[in-house]
N, C-alpha and C positions, 0 to 999 in steps of 0.2 A: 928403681930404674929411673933413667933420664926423663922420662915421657910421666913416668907417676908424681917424679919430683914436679916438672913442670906443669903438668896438670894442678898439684895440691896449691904450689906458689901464685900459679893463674886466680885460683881459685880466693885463696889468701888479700890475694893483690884488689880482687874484685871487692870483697867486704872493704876491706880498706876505704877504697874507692866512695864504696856508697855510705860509708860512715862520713865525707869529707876526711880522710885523714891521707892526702897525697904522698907525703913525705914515705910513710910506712907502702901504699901504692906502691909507687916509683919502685921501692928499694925490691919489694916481693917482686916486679917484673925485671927486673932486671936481672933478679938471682932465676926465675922460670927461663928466660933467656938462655941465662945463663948454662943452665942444665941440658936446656934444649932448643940449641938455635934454631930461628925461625919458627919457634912453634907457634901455630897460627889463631890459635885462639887469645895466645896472652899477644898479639901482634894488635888483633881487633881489641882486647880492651884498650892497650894503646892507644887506639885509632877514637876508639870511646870517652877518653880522657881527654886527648888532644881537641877534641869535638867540642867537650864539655867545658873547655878553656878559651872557646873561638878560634883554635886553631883548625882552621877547616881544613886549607891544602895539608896542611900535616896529615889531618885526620884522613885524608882522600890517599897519601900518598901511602901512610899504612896501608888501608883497604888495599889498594894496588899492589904494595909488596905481597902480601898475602895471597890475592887471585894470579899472581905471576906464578909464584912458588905451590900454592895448592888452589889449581882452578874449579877444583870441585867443593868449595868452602863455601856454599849458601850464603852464612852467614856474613863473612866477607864482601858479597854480592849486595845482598840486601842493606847492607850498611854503606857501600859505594851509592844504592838505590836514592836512599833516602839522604845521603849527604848533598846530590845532586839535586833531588827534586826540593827538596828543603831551604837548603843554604842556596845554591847555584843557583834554582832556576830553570832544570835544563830538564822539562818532561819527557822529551823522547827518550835521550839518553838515560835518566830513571828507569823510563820502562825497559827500554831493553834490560837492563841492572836485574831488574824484578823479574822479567820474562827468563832468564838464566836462573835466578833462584827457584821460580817453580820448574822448570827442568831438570833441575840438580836434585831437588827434592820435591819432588809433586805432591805430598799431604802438607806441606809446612804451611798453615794456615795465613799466616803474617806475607807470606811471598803471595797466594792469591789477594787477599786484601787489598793489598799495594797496587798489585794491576788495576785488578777491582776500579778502586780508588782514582790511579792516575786515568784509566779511560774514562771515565766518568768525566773527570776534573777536563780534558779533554773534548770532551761530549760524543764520543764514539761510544754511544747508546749500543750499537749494534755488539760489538766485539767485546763491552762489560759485560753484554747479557749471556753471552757465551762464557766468559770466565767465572761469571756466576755460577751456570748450569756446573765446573768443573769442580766449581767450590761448594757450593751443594750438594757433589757426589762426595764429597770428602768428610765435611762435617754440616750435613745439612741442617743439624738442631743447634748448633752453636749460636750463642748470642751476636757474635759477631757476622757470620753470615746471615741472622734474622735483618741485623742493622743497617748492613751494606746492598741486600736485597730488597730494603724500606726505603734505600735511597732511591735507586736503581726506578723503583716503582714510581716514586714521587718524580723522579726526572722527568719518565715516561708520563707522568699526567695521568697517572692510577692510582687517585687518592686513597678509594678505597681498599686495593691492596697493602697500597704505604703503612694505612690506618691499622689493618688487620696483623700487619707485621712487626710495626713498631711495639704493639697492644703485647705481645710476646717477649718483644724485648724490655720492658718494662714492668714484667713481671719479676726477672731474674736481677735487673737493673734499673730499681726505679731511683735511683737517687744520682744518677753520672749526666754529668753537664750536658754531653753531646745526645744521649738520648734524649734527654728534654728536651733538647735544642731541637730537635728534628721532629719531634711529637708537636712540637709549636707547631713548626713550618706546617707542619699536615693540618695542622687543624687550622 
């Protein structure tokens, strides 16, 4: 079917991708296209490649085509998210980005994170602490929300929490940059 083929060639297009081998890329997306206009997944690796190349507004302008034509596309969302708050600059607009992704998909762990993150980044202590509490009902043992609730802690000036939380995540993850980096700061 249309949607298999473009699914497999989406699919195709992405290894490509992460081998460096554009050329084969390009051709795989363009036949996924091909099979099935608009599909919105080989749309965001587009958007993924043009990103990976410095082309931001390309990269933006995917993302947008994609949340026009399917506004229920997280992914889409959270790649508009992080194009914004990354390259741009532009925190609010990010969060709303992100604030839509976990609406769209309320377990996606990567869309609370982002909020997480940009409140923080922010300093609206009050309203991470809350997205926390959401992301903690979702996957409250993950390393990721040990790490983003270590931060959370350490903002708040609760070493000892920070200390007891990162101690977890450095269990599962004692050798990744940013945990060390933040076991620093606490200690």
């Amino acid at each position: 079917s249309p949607s298999a083929q473009a699914d497999f060639l989406t699919i195709l297009a992405s290894a490509h991708a992460m081998l460096g081998q554009a050329e084969p890329a390009k051709a795989a997306l363009k036949a996924a296209l091909a099979a099935q206009p608009g599909y919105a997944p080989a749309l965001i690796l587009q958007a993924r490649i043009k990103a990976g190349q410095r082309d931001f507004d390309g990269a933006l302008a995917f993302a947008d085509e994609v949340i026009a034509s399917t506004p229920a596309s997280y992914d889409a969302w959270k790649l508009k998210g992080d194009l914004l708050r990354y390259v741009k600059n532009q925190l609010p607009e990010a969060l709303a980005c992100y604030r839509k992704v976990v609406e769209i998909n309320p377990t996606f762990l990567a869309g609370h994170a982002a909020v997480v993150s940009v409140l923080m980044q922010q300093g609206n202590l009050a309203d991470a602490t809350k997205q926390m509490e959401q992301m903690r009902k979702i996957a409250g043992n993950h390393p990721l929300t040990k790490f983003l609730d270590a931060q959370l802690a350490l903002q708040k000036k609760d070493v000892k929490q920070a200390r007891d939380l990162i101690q977890q995540v450095l269990k599962v993850a004692p050798n990744y940059g940013l945990v060390l980096q933040l076991a620093g700061a606490i200690e």
